[in-house]
C-alpha positions, -999 to 999 in steps of 0.1 A, spaced: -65 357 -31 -62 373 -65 -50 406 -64 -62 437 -93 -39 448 -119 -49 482 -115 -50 490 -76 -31 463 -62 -59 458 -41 -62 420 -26 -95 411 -21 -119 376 -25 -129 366 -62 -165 381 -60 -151 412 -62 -136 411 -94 -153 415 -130 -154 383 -154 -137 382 -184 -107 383 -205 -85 409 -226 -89 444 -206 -113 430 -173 -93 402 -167 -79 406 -131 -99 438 -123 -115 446 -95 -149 460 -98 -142 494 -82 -114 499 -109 -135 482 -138 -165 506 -130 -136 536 -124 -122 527 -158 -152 522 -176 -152 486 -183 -184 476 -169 -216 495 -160 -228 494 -123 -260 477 -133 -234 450 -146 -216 440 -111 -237 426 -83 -212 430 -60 -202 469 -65 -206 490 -35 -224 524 -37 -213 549 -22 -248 550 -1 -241 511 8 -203 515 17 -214 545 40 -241 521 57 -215 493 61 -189 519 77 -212 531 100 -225 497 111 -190 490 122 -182 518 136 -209 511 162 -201 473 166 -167 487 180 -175 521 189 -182 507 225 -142 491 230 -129 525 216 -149 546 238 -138 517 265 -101 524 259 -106 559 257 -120 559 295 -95 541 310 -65 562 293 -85 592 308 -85 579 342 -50 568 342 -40 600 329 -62 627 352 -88 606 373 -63 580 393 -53 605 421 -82 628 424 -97 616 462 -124 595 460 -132 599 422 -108 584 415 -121 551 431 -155 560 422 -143 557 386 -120 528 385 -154 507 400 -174 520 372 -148 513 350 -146 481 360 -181 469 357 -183 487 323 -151 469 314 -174 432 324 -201 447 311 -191 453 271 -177 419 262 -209 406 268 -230 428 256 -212 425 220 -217 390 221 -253 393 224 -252 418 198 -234 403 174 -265 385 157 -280 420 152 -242 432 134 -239 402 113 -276 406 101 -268 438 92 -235 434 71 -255 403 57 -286 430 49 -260 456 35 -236 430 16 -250 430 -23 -261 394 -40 -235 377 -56 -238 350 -81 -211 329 -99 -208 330 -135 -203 295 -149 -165 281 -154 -155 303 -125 
């Protein structure tokens, strides 16, 4: 994967600009940044709008694991001795823990529409 001159950033050849001399090898964050192209130029540059919307879609595809491993550290920590909360919890935790897996599978349809909803059009120049 080429990587840009500027940034050092690695990323897949859609996100660079086309061209030779100055935009050769540039990524278009830095090419926009630097003033070689104009946003209405790059298909494939990220607003700050859309890159907020594609954060927060992942942050709740795996909000629910996080909030999962927050639980259990929680109840190992304070909950595991307290009489019977403590096994009130660890059953609840253990259904939840069944429970999750699945339900991101079936939701994963709804995530990847999403990204696919929130991922810009991209179209290859010719000779690249």
């Amino acid at each position: 994967m080429p990587t840009c001159r500027h940034c050092y950033g690695v990323y897949k050849r859609d996100q660079f600009i086309h061209g030779n001399g100055p935009r050769a090898q540039v990524c278009v964050r830095c090419g926009v940044e630097k003033g070689l192209v104009s946003e209405e130029e790059v298909a494939s540059f990220y607003t700050p709008s859309v890159a907020n919307a594609r954060f927060s879609a992942l942050a709740r595809r795996w909000s629910p694991l996080m909030w999962l491993s927050i639980i259990w550290v929680s109840w190992i920590v304070f909950l595991k001795d307290v009489k019977p909360w403590g096994l009130y919890t660890l059953i609840v935790l253990g259904l939840f823990t069944l429970i999750v897996p699945v339900y991101m599978l079936l939701v994963s349809s709804k995530h990847m529409a999403a990204m696919a909803r929130l991922t810009p059009d991209y179209e290859r120049p010719k000779g690249h």
